[in-house]
C-alpha positions in Angstrom: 18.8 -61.4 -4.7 19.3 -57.8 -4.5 17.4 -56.6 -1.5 15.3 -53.2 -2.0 17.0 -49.8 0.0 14.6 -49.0 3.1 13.2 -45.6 1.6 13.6 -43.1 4.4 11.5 -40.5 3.3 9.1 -39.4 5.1 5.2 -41.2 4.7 3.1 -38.7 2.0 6.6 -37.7 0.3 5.7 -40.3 -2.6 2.9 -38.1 -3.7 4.3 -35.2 -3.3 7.3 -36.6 -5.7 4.0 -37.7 -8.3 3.0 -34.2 -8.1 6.2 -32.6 -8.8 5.5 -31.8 -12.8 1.8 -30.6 -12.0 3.6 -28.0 -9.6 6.3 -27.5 -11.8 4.0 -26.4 -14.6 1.9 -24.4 -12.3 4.9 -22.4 -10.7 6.3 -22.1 -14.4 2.7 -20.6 -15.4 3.2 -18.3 -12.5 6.2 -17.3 -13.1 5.0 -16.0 -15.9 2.1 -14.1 -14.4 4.3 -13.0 -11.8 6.2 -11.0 -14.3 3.4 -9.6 -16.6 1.7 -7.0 -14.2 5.5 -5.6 -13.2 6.3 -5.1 -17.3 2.8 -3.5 -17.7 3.2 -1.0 -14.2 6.6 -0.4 -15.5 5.9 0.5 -19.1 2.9 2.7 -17.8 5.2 4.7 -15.4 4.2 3.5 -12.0 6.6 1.1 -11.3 10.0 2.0 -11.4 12.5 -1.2 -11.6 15.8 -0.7 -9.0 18.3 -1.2 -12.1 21.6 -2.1 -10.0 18.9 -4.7 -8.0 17.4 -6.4 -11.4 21.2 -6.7 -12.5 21.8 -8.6 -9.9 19.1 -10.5 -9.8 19.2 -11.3 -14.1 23.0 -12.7 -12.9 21.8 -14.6 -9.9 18.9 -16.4 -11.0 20.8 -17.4 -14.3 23.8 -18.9 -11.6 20.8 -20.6 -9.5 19.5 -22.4 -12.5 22.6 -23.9 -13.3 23.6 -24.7 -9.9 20.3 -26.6 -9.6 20.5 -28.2 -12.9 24.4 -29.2 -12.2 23.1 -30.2 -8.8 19.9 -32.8 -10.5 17.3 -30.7 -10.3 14.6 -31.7 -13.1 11.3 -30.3 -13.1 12.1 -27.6 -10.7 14.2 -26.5 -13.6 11.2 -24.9 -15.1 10.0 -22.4 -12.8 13.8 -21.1 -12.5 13.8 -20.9 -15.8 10.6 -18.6 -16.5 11.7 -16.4 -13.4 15.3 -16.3 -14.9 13.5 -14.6 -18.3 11.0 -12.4 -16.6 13.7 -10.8 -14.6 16.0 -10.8 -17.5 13.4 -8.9 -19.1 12.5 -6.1 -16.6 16.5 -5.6 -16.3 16.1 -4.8 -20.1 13.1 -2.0 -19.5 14.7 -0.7 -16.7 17.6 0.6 -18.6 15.5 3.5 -19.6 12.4 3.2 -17.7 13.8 2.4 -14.0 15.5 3.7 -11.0 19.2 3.7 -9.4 22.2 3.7 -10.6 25.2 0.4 -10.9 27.1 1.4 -7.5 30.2 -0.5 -6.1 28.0 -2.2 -3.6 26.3 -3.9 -6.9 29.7 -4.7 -8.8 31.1 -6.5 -5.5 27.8 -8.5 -5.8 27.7 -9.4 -8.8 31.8 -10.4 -8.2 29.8 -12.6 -5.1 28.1 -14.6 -7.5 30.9 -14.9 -9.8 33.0 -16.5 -6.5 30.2 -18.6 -6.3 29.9 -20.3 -9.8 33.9 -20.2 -9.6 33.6 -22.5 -6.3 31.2 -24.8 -8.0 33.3 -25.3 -11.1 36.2 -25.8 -9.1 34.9 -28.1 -6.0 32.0 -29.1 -7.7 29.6 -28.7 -5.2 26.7 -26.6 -6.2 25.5 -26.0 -2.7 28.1 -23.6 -2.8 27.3 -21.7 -5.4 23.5 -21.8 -4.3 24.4 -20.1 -0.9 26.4 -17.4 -2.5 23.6 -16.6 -4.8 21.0 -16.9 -1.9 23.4 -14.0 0.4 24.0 -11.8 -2.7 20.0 -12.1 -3.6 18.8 -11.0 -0.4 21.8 -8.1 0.1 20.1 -6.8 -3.4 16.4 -7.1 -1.4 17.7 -4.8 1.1 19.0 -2.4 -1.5 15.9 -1.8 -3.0 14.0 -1.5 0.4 14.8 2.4 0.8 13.3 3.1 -2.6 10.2 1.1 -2.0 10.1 1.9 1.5 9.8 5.5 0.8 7.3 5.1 -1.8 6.0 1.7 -2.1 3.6 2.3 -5.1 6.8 2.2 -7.2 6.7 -1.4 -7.0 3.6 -4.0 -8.2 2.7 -5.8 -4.8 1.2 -8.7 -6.7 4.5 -9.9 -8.7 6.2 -10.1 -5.2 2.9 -12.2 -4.3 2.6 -14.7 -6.9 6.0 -14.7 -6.9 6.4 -16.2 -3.3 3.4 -18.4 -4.2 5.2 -19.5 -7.3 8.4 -20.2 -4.9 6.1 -22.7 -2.9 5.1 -24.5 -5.4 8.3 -24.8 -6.6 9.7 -26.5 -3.2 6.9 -28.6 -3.9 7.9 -30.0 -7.4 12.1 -30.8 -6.2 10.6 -34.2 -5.6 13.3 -34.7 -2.9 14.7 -33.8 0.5 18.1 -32.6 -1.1 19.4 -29.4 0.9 20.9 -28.0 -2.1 17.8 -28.1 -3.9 15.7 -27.2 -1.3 17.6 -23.9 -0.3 17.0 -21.8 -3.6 13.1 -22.3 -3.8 12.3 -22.1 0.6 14.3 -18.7 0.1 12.7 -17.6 -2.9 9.4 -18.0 -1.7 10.3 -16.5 1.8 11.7 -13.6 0.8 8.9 -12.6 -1.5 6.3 -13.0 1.1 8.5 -10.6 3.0 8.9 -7.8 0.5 5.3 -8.5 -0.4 4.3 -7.9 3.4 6.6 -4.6 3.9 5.1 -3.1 0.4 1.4 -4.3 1.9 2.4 -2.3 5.5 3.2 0.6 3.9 1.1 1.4 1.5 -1.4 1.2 4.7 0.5 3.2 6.6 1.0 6.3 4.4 -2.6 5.5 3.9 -3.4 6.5 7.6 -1.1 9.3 7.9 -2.9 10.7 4.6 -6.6 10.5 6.4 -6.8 12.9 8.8 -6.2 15.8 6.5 -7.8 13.9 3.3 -11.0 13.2 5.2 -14.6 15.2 5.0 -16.4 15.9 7.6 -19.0 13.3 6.9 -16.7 11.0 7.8 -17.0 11.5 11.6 -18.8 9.4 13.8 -22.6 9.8 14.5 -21.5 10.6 18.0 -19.1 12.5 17.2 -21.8 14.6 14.1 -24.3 15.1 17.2 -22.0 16.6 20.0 -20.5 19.2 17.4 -24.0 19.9 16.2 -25.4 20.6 19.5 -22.4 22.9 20.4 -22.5 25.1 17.3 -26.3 25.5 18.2 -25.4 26.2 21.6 -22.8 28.7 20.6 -25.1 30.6 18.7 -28.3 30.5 21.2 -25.3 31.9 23.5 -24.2 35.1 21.0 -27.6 35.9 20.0 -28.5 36.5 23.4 -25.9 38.2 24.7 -25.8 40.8 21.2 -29.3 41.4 21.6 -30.0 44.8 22.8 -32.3 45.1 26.5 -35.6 46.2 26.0 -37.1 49.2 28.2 -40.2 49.6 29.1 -42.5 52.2 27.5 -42.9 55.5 29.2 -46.6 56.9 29.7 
């Protein structure tokens, strides 16, 4: 009789394998959601798309997906796929609605991810080609960081948000300890949460350098009302009595 492989997962990762198409679906219905405020913010004018940045991106995610479907991947496939259309889909409005122009640094990118789906045809090993897309991904993060750093409002916070929460959920529904699988999704999700953070810091920060000359004067402590009060009376008590003229007294 064959005897029955010693499972070496770790105990809970059964259910977590059961839940994979429930968090599939979910992290496919929020990649959806992730993508709907960013086209509405962008067709309005507020949000201005980092063209050279979505190019990339449109090319990684597409090289991602195959790598993770080459690689096994099943119902993780779906939430790579809804992200791969939603950013193909802002890289088509930001033609004539974004920001930034196609620079060498995004051509030798782009050639990155092209090396990387050339090393997985050729060694086929799609951990390869995963790693390549995760190192050209987050160079194209950091390209768009000046632009949103310098005026963070040109960016929708909650895509980046749902985004990273879509890129847990989708670590949830690989349904298996594979590295190559896992890489794509942990980073995904990480690096959302960071550019989701930084947008979150500054728009509080330029919020507080805009206060002191934005605010009334209503806005001051009680304190800080009374002790002004009581000087401006003060101040006045003090010139009226000094400006008023001394009396003399009546002759007879």
């Amino acid at each position: 009789m064959r005897r029955q492989a010693r499972s070496t997962a770790p105990d809970g990762w059964g259910t977590m394998m059961d839940l994979a198409p429930t968090l599939a679906l979910l992290a496919g219905a929020l990649g959806v959601a992730c993508t709907v405020p960013y086209v509405r913010d962008t067709l309005r004018g507020t949000t201005h798309p980092h063209r050279g940045s979505w190019l990339i991106w449109s090319v990684l995610e597409v090289v991602a997906l195959e790598a993770q479907r080459a690689d096994g991947a099943r119902w993780s496939l779906l939430p790579l796929l809804t992200q791969a259309l939603g950013t193909c889909l802002v890289l088509g409005l930001s033609v004539r609605l974004g920001s930034g122009r196609l620079t060498p640094v995004d051509l030798a990118l782009i050639a990155l991810a092209g090396v990387g789906v050339a090393g997985w045809l050729a060694v086929d090993v799609p951990m390869i080609a995963t790693g390549c897309v995760i190192v050209a991904d987050l160079v194209a993060v950091l390209m768009m960081m000046p632009k949103t750093w310098r005026d963070p409002h040109s960016e929708t916070l909650s895509t980046f948000v749902l985004a990273a929460v879509a890129g847990v959920l989708t670590t949830g529904a690989v349904g298996s300890l594979s590295m190559s699988l896992l890489a794509y999704p942990v980073y995904f999700a990480i690096v959302n949460g960071a550019v989701a953070g930084a947008i979150a810091h500054r728009r509080r920060a330029l919020r507080r350098e805009r206060r002191p000359a934005l605010a009334p004067a209503g806005s001051q402590g009680v304190s800080d009302q009374y002790d002004l009060a009581m000087e401006l009376v003060g101040r006045q008590i003090r010139s009226r009595g000094s400006a008023a003229p001394a009396r003399t007294q009546p002759t007879p």
